[in-house]
Structure formats: C-alpha cells, structure tokens
N, C-alpha and C positions, 0 to 999 in steps of 0.2 A: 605494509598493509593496511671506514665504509670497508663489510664486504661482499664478496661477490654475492653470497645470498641474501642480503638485503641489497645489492643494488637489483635482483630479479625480484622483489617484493616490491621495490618502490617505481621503477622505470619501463618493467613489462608493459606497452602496450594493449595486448590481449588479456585483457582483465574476465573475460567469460566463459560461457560454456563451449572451453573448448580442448577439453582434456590437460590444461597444462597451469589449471590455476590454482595450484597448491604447491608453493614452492617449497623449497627443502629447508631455507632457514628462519629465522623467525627476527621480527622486530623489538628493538627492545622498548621500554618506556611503558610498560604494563607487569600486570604479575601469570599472564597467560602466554603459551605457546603460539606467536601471530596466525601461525598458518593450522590449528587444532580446530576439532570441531567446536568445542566450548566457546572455543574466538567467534566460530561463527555465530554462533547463538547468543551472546551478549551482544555482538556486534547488529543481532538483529530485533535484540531489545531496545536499541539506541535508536533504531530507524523504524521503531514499531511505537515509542510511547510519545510521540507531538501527534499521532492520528489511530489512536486508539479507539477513540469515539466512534471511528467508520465501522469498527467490525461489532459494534452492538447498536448501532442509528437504529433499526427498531426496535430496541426497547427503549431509547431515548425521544424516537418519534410517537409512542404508542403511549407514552408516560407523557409528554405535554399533550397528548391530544385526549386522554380519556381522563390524566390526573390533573391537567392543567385548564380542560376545557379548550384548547386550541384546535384549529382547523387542520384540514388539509396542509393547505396553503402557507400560515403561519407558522407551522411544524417544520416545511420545506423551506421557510426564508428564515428559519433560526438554524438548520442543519447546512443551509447553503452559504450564511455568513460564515461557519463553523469554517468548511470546508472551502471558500474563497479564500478566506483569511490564511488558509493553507498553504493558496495557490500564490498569492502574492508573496508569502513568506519563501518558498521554497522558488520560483521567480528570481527575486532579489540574493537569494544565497548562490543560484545557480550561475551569477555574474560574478559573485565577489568570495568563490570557495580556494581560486589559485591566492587570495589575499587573505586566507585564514590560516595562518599556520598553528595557532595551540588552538584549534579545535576541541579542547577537554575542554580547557578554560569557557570556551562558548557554549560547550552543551551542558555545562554548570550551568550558566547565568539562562540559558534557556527554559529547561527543566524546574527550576526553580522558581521562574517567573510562571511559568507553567500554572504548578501548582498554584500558586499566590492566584490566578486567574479562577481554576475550579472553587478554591476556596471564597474568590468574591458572589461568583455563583449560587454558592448555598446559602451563604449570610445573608445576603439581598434579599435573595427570594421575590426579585422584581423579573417582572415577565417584558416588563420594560426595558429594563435594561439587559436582555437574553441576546440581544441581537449583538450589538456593541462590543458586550462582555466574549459572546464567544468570536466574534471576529480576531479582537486580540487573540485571544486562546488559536487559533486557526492559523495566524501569523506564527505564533511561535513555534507551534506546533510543526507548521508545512520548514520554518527554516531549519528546527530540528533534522526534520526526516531528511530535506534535501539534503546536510552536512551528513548524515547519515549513510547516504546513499553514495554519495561522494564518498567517505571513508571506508566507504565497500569496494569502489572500483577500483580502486588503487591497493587495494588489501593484497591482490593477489589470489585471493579465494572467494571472487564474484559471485561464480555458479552457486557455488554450495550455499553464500551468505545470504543470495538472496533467496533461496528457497527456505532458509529458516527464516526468511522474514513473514513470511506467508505461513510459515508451519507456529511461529510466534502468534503469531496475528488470529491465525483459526481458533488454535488453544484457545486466546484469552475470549475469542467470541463464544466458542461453546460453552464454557465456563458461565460469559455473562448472560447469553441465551438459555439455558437451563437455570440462574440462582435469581439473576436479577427480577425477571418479572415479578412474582410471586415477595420477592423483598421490596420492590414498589407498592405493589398493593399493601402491604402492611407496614414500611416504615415514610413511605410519599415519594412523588416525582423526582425527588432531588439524589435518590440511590446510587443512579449511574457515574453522578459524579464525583463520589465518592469512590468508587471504582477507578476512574480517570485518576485518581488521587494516588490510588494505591500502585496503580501500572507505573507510572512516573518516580515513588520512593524507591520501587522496586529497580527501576532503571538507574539511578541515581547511584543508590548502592552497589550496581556495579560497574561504574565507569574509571575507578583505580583499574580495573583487572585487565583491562582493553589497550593494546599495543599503541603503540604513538598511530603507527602509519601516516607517515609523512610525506607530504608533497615532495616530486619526483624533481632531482634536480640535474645538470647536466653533468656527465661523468668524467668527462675529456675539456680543457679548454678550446674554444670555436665550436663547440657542440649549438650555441644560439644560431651561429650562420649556417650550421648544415642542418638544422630545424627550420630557418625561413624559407630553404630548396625543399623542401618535401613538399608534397603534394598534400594541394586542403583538403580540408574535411568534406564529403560526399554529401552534400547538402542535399539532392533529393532522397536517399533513402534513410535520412536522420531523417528529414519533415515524415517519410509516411513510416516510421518507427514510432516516432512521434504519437501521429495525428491517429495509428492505428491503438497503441496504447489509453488513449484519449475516449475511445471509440470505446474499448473494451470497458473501460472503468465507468462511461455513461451508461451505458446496456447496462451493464448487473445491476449498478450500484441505484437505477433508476426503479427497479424490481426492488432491488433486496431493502431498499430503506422502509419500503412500503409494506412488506411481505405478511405482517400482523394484519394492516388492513384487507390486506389482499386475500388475505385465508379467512377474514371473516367475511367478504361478499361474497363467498363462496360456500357460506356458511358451515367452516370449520372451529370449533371452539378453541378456547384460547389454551388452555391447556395443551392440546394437542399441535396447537403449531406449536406453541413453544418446546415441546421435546422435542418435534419435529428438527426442527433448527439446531437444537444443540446435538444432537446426536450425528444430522448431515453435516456439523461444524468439527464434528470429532472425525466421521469421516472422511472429509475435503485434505483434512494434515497426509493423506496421505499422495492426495496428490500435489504435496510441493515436495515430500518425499522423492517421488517419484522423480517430480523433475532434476533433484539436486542429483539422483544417480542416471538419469537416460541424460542430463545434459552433459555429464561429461563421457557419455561413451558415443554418442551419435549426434550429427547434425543436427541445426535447429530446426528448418525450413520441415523437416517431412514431420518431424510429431509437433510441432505448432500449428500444422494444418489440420493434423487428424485432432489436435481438442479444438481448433475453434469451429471445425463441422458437429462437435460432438455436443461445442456449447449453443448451436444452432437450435440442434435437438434441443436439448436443455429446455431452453427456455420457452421452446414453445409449447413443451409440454404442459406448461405452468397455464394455458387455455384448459384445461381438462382439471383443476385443482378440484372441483368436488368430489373426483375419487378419490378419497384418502392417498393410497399407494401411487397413483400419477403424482399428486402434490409432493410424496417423501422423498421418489423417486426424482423428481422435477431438482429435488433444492438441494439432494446427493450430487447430482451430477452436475450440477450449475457451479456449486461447489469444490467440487474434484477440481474443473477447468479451471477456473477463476486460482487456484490456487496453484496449477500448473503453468497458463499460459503468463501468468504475470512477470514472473522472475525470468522466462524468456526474454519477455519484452525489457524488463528493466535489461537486462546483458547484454541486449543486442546495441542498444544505447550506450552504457558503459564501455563497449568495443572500440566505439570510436574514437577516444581519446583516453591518455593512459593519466592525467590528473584527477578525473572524476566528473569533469564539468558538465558531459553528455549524462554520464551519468544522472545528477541532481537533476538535469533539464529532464532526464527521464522518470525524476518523481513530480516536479513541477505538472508534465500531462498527465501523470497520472491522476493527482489530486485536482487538476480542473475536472477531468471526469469524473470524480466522486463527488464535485463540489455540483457539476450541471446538472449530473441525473436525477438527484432527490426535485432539484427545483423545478425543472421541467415537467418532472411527474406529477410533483404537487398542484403546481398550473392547470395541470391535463387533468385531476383527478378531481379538485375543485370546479374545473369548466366544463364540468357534468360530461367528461370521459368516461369510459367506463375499463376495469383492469385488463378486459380478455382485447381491448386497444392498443392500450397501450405495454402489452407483452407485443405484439404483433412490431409496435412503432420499435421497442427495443432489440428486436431480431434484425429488422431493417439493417439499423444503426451497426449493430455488431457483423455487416456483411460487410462495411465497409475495412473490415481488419483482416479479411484474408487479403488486401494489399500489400500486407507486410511479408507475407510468405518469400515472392521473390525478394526484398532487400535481406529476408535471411539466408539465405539461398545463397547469397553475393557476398556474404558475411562466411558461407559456409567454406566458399571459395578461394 
C-alpha cells in the first residue's frame, strides 16, 4: 500500500473508488495498520506538505502585496514559480516513480531540503531572490507530492487516502486562514513561512509510521510476457482525466489565490473575509468527507457531475460578493466542490495503472493548474481586468471538466 493480502495491497489494479480499496491485510515496514484509517491520514500528510502553500496563497499573496508592496502581477509570478516548480517536480517524478523503490529515503532528503528552502526564505528577506528561491521550494515540493500520490495508488486505500488529502489540506487552510492574517500584521510578511515550516516537521515526524507500500512486482514467473499481451493504457480518457483535472485546479485556484483582493473590490473588509474563508475552510472538510464515503458506495460519473454543476453555481455567485451572504455562501460551496471533485479526479487517474504512475501524472495536472491560475489571473487583474471578468473567464474554463463525466462513466464500467 509474500502473502496473499499483501499481494492484493501491492498488485490490485483498481486502486479507486471503487468499493474494494481496503484490503484485509496490511503492509509491513511501518508501525501503522497499511489498510487503517490513521494510514490514510499520515499518508495524506505526505502528499499534502511539498504544497501546502496552495491552501493559504491568499495570505501569502495578500502579505507580499500590502506587507511587501508588490503588485498584482509580481505576487502572481512569485506564487506561479512556487507552483511551476511543482509542476516540473512532480513531471519528472511521474517518469521515474517505477525507479524509486525506498521512497522514505526520498521523502527524507525531500522534506528536508524543503525546509532548508523556507528557511532561506526568511533569512534573506530578499524580494529578489523570491522567485528563484521558491521555484526550488516548488520542485521539491510538487516531486514530494507526486511520490505521494504515487504511494496512494498502490496503498490499496486510494478512495479514502485521497479524500484525507483534501480533508488534510482544508484543515491546515482554515487554521492558516483564521490565525495567519492577523499574525502578519503584527509579526511581517514572512509568517506564512513559517507555517510552511511547521506543516513539513510535522510530516517528517511521521514518516516512521507509514507502511513501505511497495512497488508491485510479478507474482508468477512469465507474468513480464503476459503483461506486454494486455491491452494499453486508454490514452484518450487519461488525456481528458487529465486535461479536465487541469481545468478544475485553474478555475478555483485562479479565484481563490486572489479572493483577499477580490472581497476588497467589492468592498468587504478584511476581517470579514478572513473568517469568511476560515470558517468555509472548516466547512469544505466536509466535502472530502463526503467523497471518501459516497465514493465507495456509488459510481463516480453521476456525483462528479452533480458538484461540478454545483461548482458552476459556486462560482458564479462570487459576481454578486457585495452581499455579504452571497460572498460566504459563494466560498462554502466552492469549497465543498473543490474538496469533493478533486479526489475523484486524482482515482480516476490512479485507476489506470496499478504502480502509481497515472497516479503522480495525475498530481503533475493538478499542480499546473494551481500553478496557471494565479498567473493568468494576476496578468488579467494587472491588465486592468476587472474580478466580476474574470469569475466569468473562470466558469468558462471549468466547463470544460464536465468532459470527464463520460471517461468516468467508462471507468464505472
């Protein structure tokens, strides 16, 4: 996540939500039950601290730009190196994850370099070298997550893992969303990173506990030759699994990095979004809830379609922010989706192959699109866009993910 219940932890195929991802016996090479739920939630602290940063980018974007004096614009190509550097990291791991076998060993030297990178960050305290420095951070970060994500699909307990990753990931945003602001203003711009600091020791500390889960090997001698007769990989409904993942994470994540600025053109005061946010962040956990128990009793295709109509809604409500309860409402239920359809998306990826490879490929899109959408936005918002636009441009975009319904559908099949 030899006997027969580790060889259905290591060799199952169907690593998703698909009723049968918890198998009965456990892996050894940790001090946790593989197939438990605690497995799942450390194992989605592993794939939650190289991109930590994404679930509080507004107070990281709203601290260089009101504590730092940076733009739009500059905000956006310091969160875009962040989250490129992600993309290329998890990229590259996503080729060479069947060539990792001690995987601890790696997310030691990752994690650690990690840290070493937020810490150059605060020392410096050069605005010059923000770009640079988080790219690195962004590399390690994204190869992090993809080996993470990897070490999910092959766990055996997909569904569930990756909905704690999103129930991981909310937490620590509500958390930074309600304390951070407020400790910027009084200790400086550089808070968050500290935070970033602290999500990583905390990860660190628990990677004894986490099962090997090891790369799947052939059971039978000649199992190589009756693996090159099988039928390849479905190469168009990975690309629009893919491409719709991609799609999903540029729509939000093109909103939500911005959503401080975005509640002040609307003239909502800062205090007020900021509970705002932490409170819809407390909220949203419970739609990866949700998904970790409807995914394994029901298809994916039919409630993937009812959130991403519902995240349609969502966001367009986010035109009408000046009334207070439109805007709380807007970033509940933007929320909810977002923490719902994601862990579909990553499973349906992970489906396709029982190493992890699709898997990783499937954090790879994800974090382009966390990486495009601040930037894009920032361009658009600098090039005297205006926000009730560029929500509109983000609904667009996210029209293009009910594509994915049929290849789940075909999955469901």
């Amino acid at each position: 996540m030899q006997n027969p219940a580790q060889s259905a932890a290591t060799e199952a195929p169907d690593s998703g939500y698909s009723g049968n991802d918890t198998p009965t016996g456990a892996v050894p090479g940790g001090l946790l039950v593989s197939n438990g739920w605690l497995a799942s939630i450390f194992l989605a602290f592993l794939s939650s601290a190289g991109l930590y940063y994404v679930n509080i980018f507004p107070v990281i974007v709203d601290a260089l730009m009101a504590g730092a004096g940076l733009s739009a614009e500059q905000a956006g190509q310091i969160t875009f190196a962040n989250t490129i550097g992600a993309v290329i990291g998890a990229f590259t791991v996503s080729w060479l994850i069947r060539h990792i076998p001690r995987w601890k060993r790696a997310a030691v030297i990752l994690l650690c370099c990690s840290i070493g990178m937020d810490v150059l960050t605060i020392q410096l305290a050069n605005l010059d070298l923000l770009i640079p420095l988080r790219l690195v951070h962004g590399i390690l970060g994204g190869t992090l997550v993809g080996l993470g994500f990897a070490v999910i699909a092959r766990s055996g307990i997909a569904g569930r893992s990756y909905s704690m990753v999103l129930l991981v990931q909310y937490t620590g945003g509500a958390i930074g969303m309600g304390f951070l602001p407020a400790l910027v203003l009084e200790h400086g711009t550089y808070v968050p990173f500290y935070a970033l600091i602290t999500f990583s020791v905390i990860t660190l500390l628990m990677l004894p506990f986490i099962a090997d889960y090891p790369l799947p090997k052939p059971a039978v001698a000649g199992a190589d030759a009756v693996a090159s007769k099988r039928e390849p990989l479905p190469i168009l409904p990975i690309a629009i699994t893919l491409l719709a993942l991609f799609c999903f994470q540029f729509a939000n994540m093109a909103l939500f990095a911005f959503i401080f600025d975005l509640g002040k053109s609307f003239d909502l005061p800062l205090g007020f979004i900021s509970q705002t946010l932490f409170w819809a962040n407390l909220i949203a956990i419970s739609g990866a809830a949700l998904a970790s128990i409807t995914g394994q009793k029901l298809p994916l295709a039919k409630p993937l379609a009812i959130a991403l109509l519902v995240t349609l809604a969502g966001l367009l409500l986010f035109i009408f922010s000046d009334i207070r309860p439109v805007f709380i409402l807007a970033n509940i239920v933007t929320g909810m989706t977002w923490a719902f359809c994601v862990p579909y998306f990553l499973t349906m990826a992970s489906r396709f192959d029982s190493a992890g490879q699709m898997g990783a490929f499937g954090g790879f899109a994800s974090k382009l699109g966390l990486a495009c959408g601040p930037l894009v936005a920032g361009y658009f918002i600098t090039g005297g866009g205006s926000y009730t636009q560029l929500i509109i441009l983000a609904t667009l975009v996210l029209v293009v993910c009910l594509a994915a319904v049929p290849a789940a559908a075909r999955l469901d099949r």
